[in-house]
N, C-alpha and C positions, 0 to 999 in steps of 0.2 A: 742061409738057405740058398739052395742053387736056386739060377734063373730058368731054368726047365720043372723044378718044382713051382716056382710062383708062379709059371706060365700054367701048369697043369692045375692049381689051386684055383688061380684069378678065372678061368677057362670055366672048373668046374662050379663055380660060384655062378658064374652068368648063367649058367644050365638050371643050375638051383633054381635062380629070378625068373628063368622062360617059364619051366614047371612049377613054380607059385603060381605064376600068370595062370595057369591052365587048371591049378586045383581054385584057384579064386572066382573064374569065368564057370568052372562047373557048380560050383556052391553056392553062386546066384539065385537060381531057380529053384532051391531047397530053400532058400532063407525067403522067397516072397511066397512060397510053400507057407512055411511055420508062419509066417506073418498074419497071413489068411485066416489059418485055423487060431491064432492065439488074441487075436482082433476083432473089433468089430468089423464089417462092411466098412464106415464110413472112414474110420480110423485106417484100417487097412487100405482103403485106397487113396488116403492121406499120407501113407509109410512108406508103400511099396515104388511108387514114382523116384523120390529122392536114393532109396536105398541101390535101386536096381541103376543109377546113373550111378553111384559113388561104387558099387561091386564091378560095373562094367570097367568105368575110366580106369581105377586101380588096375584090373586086373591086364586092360590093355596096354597101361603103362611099365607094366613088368615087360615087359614083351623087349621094346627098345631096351630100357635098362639093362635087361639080362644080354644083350646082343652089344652093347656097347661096352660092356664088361669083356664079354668075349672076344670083341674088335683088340678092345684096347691091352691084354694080357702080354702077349709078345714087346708092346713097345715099352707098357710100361716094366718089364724084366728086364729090357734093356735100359730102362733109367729118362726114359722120355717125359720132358717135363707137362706136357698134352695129358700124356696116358698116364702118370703118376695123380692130377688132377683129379679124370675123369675116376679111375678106381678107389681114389682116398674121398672122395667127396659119395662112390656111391657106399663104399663100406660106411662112412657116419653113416650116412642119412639109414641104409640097410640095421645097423646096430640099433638105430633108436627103436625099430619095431618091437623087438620083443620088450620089452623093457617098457614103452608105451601100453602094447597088448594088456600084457599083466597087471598094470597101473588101472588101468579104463575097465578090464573086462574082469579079471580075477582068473578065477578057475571055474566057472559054472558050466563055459560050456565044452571043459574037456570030456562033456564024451559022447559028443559030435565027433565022427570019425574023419571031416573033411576037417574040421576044426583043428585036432591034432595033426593032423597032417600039411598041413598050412603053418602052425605054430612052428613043427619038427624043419621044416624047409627052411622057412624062415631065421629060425636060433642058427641052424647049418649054414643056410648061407653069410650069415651075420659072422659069426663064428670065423667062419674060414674067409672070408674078406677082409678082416680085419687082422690077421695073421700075416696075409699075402698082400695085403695092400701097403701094410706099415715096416715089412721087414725089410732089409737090400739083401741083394741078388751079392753072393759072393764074385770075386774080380771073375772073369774068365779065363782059363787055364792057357797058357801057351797053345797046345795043342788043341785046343776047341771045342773039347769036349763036353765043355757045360754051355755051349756055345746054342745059342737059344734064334732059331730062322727066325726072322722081323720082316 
């Protein structure tokens, strides 16, 4: 693989992680929604505390991830042992979501439309990180053409 595709890959993947962050941070307030109507009172303000701290954190910690994914794309294309780290440690840790999701959750709630679309991000971004994280950047041509700004 060129080093301007795995830049453009690793790049588009961080994009991925920012916009999970922002379908995760919007699908907060629907989920202590359902929590409300499908609870009691007591139980639901028992639920909705923890739920809405673990939807926030997550979804703010996408935020960095998907920005240090982006940081780090160019260095690691060029083979930087920093930014090879940073991209192969976040594709695992990114891979085990889906595969977790489906393990814990099933299929009940695909059709929840933020649901699906959180899940589709997710497998994409998983997907194409683990592609562009784990491949090497073919040499760079004499002429520079594959030649990737750092």
């Amino acid at each position: 693989m060129s080093a301007s595709t795995r830049v453009r890959l690793l790049r588009g993947s961080g994009v991925l992680l920012i916009l999970l962050g922002i379908v995760h941070l919007a699908a907060t307030p629907h989920i202590a929604t359902l929590i409300r109507h499908s609870a009691s009172t007591v139980a639901a303000d028992r639920l909705t505390p923890p739920m809405l701290l673990n939807h926030i954190l997550v979804g703010l910690l996408l935020f960095p991830l998907g920005y240090l994914t982006l940081y780090a794309a160019p260095y690691s294309a060029a083979g930087l042992a920093w930014a090879q780290v940073v991209v192969r440690a976040t594709a695992l840790a990114v891979a085990t979501l889906p595969v977790t999701l489906l393990a814990l959750m099933g299929v009940r709630y695909f059709d929840a439309p933020l649901f699906v679309l959180g899940t589709a991000l997710v497998v994409a971004a998983a997907a194409t990180l683990l592609v562009a994280a784990f491949s090497r950047s073919r040499k760079l041509s004499a002429t520079g053409s594959d030649a990737t700004t750092v």
